[in-house]
VEXTORLO-103578 format. One record per residue (C-alpha): residue in three letters; chain; x, y, z. Coordinates in steps of 0.1 Angstrom, whole numbers, plus 5000, padded with zeros to 4 digits. Layout:
<aa->ala; ch->A; X->X; Y->Y; Z->Z>
...
end
This chain:
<aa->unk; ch->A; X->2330; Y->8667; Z->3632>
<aa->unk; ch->A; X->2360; Y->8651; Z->3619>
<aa->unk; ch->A; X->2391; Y->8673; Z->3613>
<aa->unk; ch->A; X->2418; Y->8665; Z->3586>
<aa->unk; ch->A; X->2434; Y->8636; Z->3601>
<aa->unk; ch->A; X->2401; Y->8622; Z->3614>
<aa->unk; ch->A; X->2403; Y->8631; Z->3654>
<aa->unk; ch->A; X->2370; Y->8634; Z->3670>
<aa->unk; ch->A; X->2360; Y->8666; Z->3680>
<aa->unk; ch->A; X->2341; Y->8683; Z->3707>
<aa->unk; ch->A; X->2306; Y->8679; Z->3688>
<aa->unk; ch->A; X->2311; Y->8641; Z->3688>
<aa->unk; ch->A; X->2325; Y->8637; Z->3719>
<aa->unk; ch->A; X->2299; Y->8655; Z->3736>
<aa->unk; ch->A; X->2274; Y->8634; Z->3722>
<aa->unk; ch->A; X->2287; Y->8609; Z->3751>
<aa->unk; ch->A; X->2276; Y->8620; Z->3781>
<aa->unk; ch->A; X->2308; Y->8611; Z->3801>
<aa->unk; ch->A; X->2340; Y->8623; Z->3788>
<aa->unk; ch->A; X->2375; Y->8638; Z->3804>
<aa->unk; ch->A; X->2372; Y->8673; Z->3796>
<aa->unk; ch->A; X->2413; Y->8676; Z->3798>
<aa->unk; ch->A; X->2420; Y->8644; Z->3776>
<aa->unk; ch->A; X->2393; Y->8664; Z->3753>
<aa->unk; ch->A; X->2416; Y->8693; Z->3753>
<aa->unk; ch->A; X->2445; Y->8673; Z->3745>
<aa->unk; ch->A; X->2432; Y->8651; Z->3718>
<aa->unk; ch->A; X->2419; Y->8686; Z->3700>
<aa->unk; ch->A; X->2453; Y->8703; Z->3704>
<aa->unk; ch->A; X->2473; Y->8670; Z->3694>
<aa->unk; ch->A; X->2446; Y->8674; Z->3659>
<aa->unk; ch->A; X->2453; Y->8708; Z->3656>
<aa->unk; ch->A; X->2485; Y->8707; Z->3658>
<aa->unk; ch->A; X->2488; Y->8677; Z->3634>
<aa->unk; ch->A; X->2467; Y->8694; Z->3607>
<aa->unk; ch->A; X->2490; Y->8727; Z->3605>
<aa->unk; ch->A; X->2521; Y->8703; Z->3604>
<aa->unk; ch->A; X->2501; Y->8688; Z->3572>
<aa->unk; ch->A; X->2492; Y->8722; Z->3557>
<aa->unk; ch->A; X->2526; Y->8738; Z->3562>
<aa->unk; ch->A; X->2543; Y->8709; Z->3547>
<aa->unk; ch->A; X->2518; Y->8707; Z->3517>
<aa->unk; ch->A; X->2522; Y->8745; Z->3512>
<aa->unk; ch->A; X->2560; Y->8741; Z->3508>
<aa->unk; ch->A; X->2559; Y->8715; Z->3483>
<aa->unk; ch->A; X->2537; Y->8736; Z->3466>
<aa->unk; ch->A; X->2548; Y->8744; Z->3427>
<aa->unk; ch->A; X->2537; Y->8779; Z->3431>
<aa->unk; ch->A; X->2556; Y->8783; Z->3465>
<aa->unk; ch->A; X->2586; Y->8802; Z->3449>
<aa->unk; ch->A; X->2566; Y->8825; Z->3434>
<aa->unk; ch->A; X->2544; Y->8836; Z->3461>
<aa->unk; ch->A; X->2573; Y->8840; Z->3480>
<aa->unk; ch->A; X->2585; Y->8861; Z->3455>
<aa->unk; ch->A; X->2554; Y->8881; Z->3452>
<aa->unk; ch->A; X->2555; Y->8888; Z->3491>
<aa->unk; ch->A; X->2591; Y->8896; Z->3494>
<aa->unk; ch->A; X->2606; Y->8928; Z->3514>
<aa->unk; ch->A; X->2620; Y->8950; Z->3482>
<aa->unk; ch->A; X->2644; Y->8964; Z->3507>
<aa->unk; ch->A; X->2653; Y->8948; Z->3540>
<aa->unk; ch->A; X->2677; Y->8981; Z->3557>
<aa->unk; ch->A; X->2674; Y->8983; Z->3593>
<aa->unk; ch->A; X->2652; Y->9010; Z->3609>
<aa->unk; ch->A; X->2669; Y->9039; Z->3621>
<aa->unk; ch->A; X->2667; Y->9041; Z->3661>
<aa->unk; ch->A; X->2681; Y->9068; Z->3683>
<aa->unk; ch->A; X->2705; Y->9056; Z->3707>
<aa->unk; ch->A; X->2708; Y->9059; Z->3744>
<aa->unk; ch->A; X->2719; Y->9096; Z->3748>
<aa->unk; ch->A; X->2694; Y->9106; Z->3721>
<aa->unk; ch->A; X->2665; Y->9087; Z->3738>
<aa->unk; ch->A; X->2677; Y->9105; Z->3774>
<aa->unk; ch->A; X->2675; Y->9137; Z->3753>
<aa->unk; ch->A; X->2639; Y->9132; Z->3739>
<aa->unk; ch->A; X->2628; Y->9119; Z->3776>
<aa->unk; ch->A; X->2640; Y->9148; Z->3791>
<aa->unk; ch->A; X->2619; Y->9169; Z->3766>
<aa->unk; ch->A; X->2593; Y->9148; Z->3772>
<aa->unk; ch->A; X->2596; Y->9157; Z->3811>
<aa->unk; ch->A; X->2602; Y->9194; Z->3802>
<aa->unk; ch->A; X->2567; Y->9192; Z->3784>
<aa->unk; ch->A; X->2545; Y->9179; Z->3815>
<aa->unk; ch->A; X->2564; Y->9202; Z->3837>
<aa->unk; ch->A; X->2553; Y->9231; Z->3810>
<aa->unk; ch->A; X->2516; Y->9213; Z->3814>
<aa->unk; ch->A; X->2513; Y->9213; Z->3851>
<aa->unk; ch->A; X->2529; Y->9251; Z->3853>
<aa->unk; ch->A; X->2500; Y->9262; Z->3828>
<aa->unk; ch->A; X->2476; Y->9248; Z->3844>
<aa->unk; ch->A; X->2486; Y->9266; Z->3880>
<aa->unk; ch->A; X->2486; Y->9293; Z->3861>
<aa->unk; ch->A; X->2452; Y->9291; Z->3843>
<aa->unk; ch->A; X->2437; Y->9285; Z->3883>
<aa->unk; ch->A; X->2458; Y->9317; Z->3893>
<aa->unk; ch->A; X->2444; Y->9337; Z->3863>
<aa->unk; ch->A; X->2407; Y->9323; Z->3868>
<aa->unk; ch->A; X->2411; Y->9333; Z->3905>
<aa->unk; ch->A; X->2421; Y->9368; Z->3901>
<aa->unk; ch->A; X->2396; Y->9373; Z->3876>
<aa->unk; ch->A; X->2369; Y->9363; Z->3898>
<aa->unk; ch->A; X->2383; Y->9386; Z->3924>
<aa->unk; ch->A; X->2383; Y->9415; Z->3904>
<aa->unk; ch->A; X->2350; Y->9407; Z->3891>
<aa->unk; ch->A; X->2335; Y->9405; Z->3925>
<aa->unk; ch->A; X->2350; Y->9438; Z->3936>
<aa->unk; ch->A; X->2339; Y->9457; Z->3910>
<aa->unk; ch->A; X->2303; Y->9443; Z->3912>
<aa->unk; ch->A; X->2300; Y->9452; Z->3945>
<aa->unk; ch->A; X->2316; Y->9484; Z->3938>
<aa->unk; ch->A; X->2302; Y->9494; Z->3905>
<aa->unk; ch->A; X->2309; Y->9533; Z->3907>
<aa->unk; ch->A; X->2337; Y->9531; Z->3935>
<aa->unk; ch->A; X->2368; Y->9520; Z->3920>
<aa->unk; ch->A; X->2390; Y->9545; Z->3934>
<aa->unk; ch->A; X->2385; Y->9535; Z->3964>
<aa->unk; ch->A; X->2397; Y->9497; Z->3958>
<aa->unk; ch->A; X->2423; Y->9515; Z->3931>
<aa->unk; ch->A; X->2455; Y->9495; Z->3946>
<aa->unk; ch->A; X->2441; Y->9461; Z->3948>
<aa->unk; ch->A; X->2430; Y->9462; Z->3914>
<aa->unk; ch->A; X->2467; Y->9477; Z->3902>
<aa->unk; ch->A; X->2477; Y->9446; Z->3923>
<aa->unk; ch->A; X->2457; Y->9423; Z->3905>
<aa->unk; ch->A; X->2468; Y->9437; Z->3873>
<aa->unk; ch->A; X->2501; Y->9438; Z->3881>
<aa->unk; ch->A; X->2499; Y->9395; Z->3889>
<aa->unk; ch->A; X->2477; Y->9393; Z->3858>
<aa->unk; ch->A; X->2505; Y->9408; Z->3834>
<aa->unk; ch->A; X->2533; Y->9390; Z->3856>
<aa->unk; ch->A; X->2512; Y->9355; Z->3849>
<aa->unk; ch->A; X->2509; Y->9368; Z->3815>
<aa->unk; ch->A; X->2550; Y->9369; Z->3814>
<aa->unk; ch->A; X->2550; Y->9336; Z->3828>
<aa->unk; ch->A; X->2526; Y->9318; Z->3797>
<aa->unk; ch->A; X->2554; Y->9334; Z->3774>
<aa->unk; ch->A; X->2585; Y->9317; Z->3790>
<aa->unk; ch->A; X->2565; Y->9287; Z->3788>
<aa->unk; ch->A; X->2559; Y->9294; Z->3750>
<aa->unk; ch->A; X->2599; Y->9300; Z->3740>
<aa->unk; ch->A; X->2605; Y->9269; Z->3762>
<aa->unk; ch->A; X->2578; Y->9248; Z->3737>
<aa->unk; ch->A; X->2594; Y->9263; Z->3709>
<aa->unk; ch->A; X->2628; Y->9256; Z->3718>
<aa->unk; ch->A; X->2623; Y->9219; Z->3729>
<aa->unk; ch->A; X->2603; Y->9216; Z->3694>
<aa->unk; ch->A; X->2637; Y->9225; Z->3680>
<aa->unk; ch->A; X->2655; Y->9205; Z->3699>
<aa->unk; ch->A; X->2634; Y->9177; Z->3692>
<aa->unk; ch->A; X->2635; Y->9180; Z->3655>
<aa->unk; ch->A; X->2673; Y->9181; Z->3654>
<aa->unk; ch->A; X->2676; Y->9149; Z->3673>
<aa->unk; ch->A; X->2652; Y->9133; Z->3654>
<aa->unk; ch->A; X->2672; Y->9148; Z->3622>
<aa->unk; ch->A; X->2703; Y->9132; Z->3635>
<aa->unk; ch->A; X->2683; Y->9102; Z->3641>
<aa->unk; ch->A; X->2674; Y->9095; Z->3607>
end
């Protein structure tokens, strides 16, 4: 195979049996490079250039908003708020799934007997309501980093 200036390449050359495998390399990047210097250089003498670059031009060229530093320290410190929020919910869910399973267990080994275990199950519910308590703060905390974040991001644009 012959490229556009006529360099040899790697089909031809490895029809001899002994060549330099890095002066192969650099002969077929030198050819390479050659030909896009003779394809850019025909494609901007090109008649039609100016019109394709017409054709293909930006209609407005306005520079992206981006929030600056004490914005971008804001939305990371949401961002950490959130995973904290994420871990806590999941400590909880293993608390909740715990307690559950606790009462459960009492109360099938205790089907008719409840009395008799009547404080640790007040206990349990007691946890269960506080935990409940606990999913809530984490909820007005999502909600009010959601705010925040869509003010910053208001200011931002």
């Amino acid at each position: 195979m012959v490229s556009l200036l006529g360099c040899q390449s790697y089909h031809s050359i490895n029809s001899h049996f002994h060549f330099n495998f890095f002066d192969f390399f650099n002969n077929h990047i030198a050819c390479l490079l050659q030909d896009i210097f003779i394809i850019s250089r025909s494609y901007s003498e090109h008649p039609f250039n100016n019109y394709i670059s017409c054709i293909f031009s930006m209609a407005d060229s306005r520079p992206i908003p981006t929030p600056n530093d004490e914005q971008l320290e804001g939305l990371t410190n949401l961002t950490n708020h959130a995973h904290r929020r994420a871990q806590a919910r999941n400590g909880i869910d293993e608390k909740i799934k715990e307690i559950v399973g606790e009462k459960e267990a009492i109360m099938a080994r205790h089907p008719y007997w409840y009395n008799t275990h009547r404080v640790q199950l007040a206990n349990m519910d007691r946890e269960l309501a506080f935990l409940d308590g606990e999913l809530d703060n984490l909820q007005t905390e999502d909600e009010t980093d959601a705010v925040k974040e869509w003010e910053t991001w208001k200011q931002v644009i």
